[in-house]
N, C-alpha and C positions, 0 to 999 in steps of 0.2 A: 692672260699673261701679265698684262701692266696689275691686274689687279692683285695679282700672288705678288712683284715688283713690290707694289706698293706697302702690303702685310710684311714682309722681311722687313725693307726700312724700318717700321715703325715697332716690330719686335723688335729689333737690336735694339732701335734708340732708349725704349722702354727698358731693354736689359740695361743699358749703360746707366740710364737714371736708379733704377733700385740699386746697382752696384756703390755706387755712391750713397745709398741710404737718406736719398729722398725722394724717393717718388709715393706719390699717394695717387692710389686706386680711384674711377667711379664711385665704388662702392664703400669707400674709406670709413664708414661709422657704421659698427655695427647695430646703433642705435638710430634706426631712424625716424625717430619721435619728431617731431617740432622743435628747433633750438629757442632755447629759453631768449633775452634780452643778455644782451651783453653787460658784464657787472665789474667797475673800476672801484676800489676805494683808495684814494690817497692817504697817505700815513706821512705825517709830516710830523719832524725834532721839532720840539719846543724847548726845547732843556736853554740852560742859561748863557751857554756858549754863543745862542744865536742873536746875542746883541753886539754878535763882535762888527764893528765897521768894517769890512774889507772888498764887498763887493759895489762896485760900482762907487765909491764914496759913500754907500749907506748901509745900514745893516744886512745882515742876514736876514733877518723877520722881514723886515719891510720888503728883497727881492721874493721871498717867499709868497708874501699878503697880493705883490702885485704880478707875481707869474698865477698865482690860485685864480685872481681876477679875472685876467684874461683868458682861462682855460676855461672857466666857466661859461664865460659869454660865448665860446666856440665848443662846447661840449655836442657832439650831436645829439640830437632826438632820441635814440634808439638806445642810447647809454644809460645805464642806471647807475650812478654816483655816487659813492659816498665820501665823506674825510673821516679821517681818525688821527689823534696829537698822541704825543709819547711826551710826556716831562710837562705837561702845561699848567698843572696846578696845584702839587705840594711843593712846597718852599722851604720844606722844615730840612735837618741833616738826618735823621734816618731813613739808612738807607733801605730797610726793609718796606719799608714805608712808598718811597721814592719808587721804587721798580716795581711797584702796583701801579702808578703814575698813567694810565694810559686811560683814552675814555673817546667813543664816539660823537664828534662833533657835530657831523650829519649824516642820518643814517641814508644806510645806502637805498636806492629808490629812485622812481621818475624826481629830476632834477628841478628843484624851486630858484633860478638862478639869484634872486632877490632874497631867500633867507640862506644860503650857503656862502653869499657875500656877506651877509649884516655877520653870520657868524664867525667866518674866517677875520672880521677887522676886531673881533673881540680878543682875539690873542694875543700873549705878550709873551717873552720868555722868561721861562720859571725853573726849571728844576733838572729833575735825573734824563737819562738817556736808558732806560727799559726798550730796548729795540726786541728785544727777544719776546719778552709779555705783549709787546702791542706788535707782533706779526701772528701770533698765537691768535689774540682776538680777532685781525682782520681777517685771516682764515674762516673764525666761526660765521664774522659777519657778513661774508660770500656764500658760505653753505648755503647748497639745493640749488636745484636746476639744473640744467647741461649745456649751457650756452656761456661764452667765453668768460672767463675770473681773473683779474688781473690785478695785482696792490704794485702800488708806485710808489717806492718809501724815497723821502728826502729827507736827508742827515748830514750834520756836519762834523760827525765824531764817532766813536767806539761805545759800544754799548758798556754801561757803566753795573753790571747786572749780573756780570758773572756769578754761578761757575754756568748760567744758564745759555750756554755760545749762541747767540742766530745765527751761525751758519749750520750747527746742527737744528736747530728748528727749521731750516728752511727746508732740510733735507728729509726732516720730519712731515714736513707738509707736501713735499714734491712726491714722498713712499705711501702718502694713502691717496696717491692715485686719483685724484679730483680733479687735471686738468689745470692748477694755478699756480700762474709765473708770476714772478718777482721782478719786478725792474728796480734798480736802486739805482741814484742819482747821489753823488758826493758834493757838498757845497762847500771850495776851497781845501781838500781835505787833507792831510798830511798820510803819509804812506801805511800806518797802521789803519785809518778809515778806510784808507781804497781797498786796503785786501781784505777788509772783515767784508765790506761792501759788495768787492767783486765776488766773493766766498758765497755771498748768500744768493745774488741773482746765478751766477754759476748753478748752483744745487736744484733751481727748479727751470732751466733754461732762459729764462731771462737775461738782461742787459745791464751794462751799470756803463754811467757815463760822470765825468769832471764837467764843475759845473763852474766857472770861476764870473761871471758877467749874466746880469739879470735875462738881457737878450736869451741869451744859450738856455736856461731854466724854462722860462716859459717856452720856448720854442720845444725843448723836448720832452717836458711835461708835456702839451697839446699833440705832440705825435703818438709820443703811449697812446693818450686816452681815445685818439682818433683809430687807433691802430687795434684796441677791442673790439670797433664796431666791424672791422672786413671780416669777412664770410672765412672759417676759418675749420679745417678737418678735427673734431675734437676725437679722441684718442678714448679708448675702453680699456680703464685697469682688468689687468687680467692676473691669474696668479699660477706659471708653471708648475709643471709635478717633477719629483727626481727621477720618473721613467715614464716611459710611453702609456702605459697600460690606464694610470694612474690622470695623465696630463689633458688639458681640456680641450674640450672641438672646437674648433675656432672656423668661421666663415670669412667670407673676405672684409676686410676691414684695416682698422690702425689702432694697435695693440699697445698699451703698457705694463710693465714688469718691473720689479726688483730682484738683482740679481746676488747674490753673495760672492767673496771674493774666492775663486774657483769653484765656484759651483755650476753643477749643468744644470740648463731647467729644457722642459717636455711640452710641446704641443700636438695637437694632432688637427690634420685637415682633411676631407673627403675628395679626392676627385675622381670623376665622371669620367670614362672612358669617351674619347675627343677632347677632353679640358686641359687646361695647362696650370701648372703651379706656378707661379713665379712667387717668391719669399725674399727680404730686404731685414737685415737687422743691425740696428747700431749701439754699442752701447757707452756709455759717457762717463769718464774720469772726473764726477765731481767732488775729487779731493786729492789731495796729495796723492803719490802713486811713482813705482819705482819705474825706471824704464824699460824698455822693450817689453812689448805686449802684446796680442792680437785677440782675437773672435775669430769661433769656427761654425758655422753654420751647416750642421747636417740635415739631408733627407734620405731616411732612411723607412725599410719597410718592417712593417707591425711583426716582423721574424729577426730585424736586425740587421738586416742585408743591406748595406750602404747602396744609394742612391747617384746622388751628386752630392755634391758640395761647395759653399762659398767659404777663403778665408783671407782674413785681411792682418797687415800688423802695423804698430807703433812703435815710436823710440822716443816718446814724450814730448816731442815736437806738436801732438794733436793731443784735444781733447774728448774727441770722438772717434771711436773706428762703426767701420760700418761694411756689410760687404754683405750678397744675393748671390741666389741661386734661381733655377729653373727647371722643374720638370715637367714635358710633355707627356701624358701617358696618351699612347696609340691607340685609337678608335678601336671600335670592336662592330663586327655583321650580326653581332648577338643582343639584340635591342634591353633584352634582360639580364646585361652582364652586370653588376654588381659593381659598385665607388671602390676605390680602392682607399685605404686608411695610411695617409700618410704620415710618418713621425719627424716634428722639426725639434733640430736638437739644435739648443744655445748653450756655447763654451766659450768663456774667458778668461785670459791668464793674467787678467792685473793680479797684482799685490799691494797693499797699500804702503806706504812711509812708515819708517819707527814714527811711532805717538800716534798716529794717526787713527780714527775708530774706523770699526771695520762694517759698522752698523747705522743705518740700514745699510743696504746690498747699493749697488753700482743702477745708475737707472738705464734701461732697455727699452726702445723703444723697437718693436716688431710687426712691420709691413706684409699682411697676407693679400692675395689677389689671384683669383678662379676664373680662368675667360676659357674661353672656348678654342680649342688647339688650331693650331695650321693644318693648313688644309693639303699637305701632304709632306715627305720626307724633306724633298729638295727643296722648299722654302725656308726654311730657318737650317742654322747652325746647329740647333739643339739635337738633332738626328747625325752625328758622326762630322763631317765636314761639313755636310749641305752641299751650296753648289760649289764649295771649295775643292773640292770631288773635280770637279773641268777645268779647275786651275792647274790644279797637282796634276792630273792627267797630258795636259797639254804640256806641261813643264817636261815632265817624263816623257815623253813623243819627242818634245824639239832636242832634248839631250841626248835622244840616243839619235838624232837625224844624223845632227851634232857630229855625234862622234863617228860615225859612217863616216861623214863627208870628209872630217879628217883625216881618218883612216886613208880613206881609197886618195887624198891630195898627197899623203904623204909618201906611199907604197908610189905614185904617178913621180914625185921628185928625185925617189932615189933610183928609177928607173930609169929617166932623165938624166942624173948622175952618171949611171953606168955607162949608160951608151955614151956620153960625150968622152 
């Protein structure tokens, strides 16, 4: 009994966590290869702005030279490093010229703290602000592997580069499904920086923080780079179908997608008679987007026959909805009973903003997990009430005692009544 006790607890609380759209499975990667080394490349403005004095009494460059310093001497062991400048070394006025401007300072790799210093103090500031071209290349210069990708751009301005937006490149980089965030850090920046800024960590989940005090810079530089080495669930692009038939197997794991703006997309999963589904999906508003909106999450069967359902909504106050289901399928005496093919159906009703592109799709992350079912009806909820069943019961018992007892006190009063 404490041990059935115990399995309900920890189902609900599991239900409550995927409802929320974060809970990650045992079995969260459906890849289980060996995680590669974890791969940071800093992308740091060199463009001309960064000789302005405003931080600390000294320039911008120089907070930059001495937060790069000290990250390196605390870089861990297991990191593989690289830097890359955006604006460091055309000086001329064309601009086509200019927004080619970007170039690998230290390639990424086991860290030589002694030549990524000699070559960070060789900087000076020089030129254009190409953010778009030099997040392009850090992209390439992450490629391979499947262990954590992370660029940590610091800028102090707006990409000078257009019509080439980084926050569409970042959303370009976040839809081929590789796994790589963006951190962006602002130094002193004025309000068109922070939104191009927050735009672009936005699009692949990433952070953007104000950076005004050399303190603060190094400080949050070294957390980034410290924060690729934890142990971390890396996620399997995957690519939905418009129908079941069509949509792909999916095992337990943690899933990513691109979704388009009302479109449904199709997965399928297998479970084992005594298994249990439990499914979590959330999908992210990274871009403008009109109000009120939700996500409907169906399970349904390979005939169409709804199942359950999770669904959740917004009114633009979030930038995530997210919301799970569960299905138990009931044990079978027939040891040769056959998986059942379950259909998970993703619907969302953002719409985006006038001007706003609609391409790529909205990003989806989706939580599958196959355990092994409860071990009988009255343990979980998921079976009708469960043991909500002897609450409701007992309620109904004491209401009708209830009303006897009034009854017959009442009929006793006005008896009482009469005879007096």
């Amino acid at each position: 009994m404490i041990r059935r006790q115990r399995l309900a607890v920890g189902v609900c609380a599991l239900f409550a966590a995927l409802t929320a759209g974060i809970a990650f499975p045992s079995g969260a990667v459906a890849d289980e290869t060996e995680q590669a080394a974890p791969k940071v490349e800093l992308v740091l403005d060199v463009s001309g702005s960064m000789r302005t004095r405003d931080i600390d009494g000294g320039t911008r460059m120089a907070a930059a030279k001495q937060a790069f310093n000290e990250v390196l001497d605390a870089t861990p062991e297991e990191v593989e490093l690289g830097i890359r400048t955006l604006g460091a070394n055309y000086r001329g006025d064309d601009r086509k010229e200019g927004c080619k401007d970007t170039a690998q300072l230290y390639p990424v790799g086991p860290l030589n703290r002694t030549d990524a210093k000699t070559a960070v103090a060789t900087l000076s500031p020089t030129g254009w602000t190409p953010i778009g071209p030099a997040l392009l290349k850090a992209a390439d210069d992450l490629n391979g592997g499947n262990g954590t990708r992370r660029i940590v751009l610091i800028s102090d301005g707006e990409d000078t580069c257009q019509p080439l937006d980084p926050c569409e490149v970042a959303r370009e980089i976040a839809a081929k499904g590789i796994g790589l965030t963006i951190d962006t850090l602002g130094l002193v920046p004025d309000a068109k920086t922070r939104a191009q800024l927050s735009c672009i960590a936005d699009a692949t989940g990433g952070t953007y923080t104000d950076v005004r005090h050399k303190e603060e810079l190094s400080d949050r530089v070294g957390q980034l780079v410290d924060r690729a080495a934890d142990p971390v669930v890396t996620p399997v692009a995957t690519e939905g179908a418009d129908r079941c038939e069509k949509a792909p197997a999916l095992k337990s794991g943690l899933y990513t997608d691109r979704e388009e703006f009302g479109q449904q997309r199709w997965y399928k999963v297998d479970v084992e008679p005594g298994q249990e589904l439990r499914a979590s999906v959330s999908v992210a508003d990274d871009r403008a987007v009109t109000p009120h909106y939700g996500v409907l999450l169906r399970a349904v069967t390979v005939h169409g026959r709804e199942i359950v359902r999770g669904e959740a909504a917004g009114t633009g106050r979030t930038d995530v909805v997210s919301t799970g289901l569960r299905y138990p399928k009931q044990d079978s005496d027939d040891d040769s009973a056959p998986a059942e093919t379950v259909c998970l159906q993703v619907t969302q009703s953002f719409s985006a903003a006038s001007g706003v592109k609609t391409t790529p799709g909205l990003p989806l992350e989706l939580t599958v997990d196959v355990v092994d079912g409860p071990s009988g009806h009255r343990d979980v909820a998921a079976f009708g009430l469960g043991r909500g069943w002897w609450l409701l019961g007992a309620l109904v018992l004491a209401g009708f005692l209830a009303g006897l007892l009034w009854g017959w006190l009442s009929r006793w009063r006005v008896s009482v009544w009469r005879t007096n």
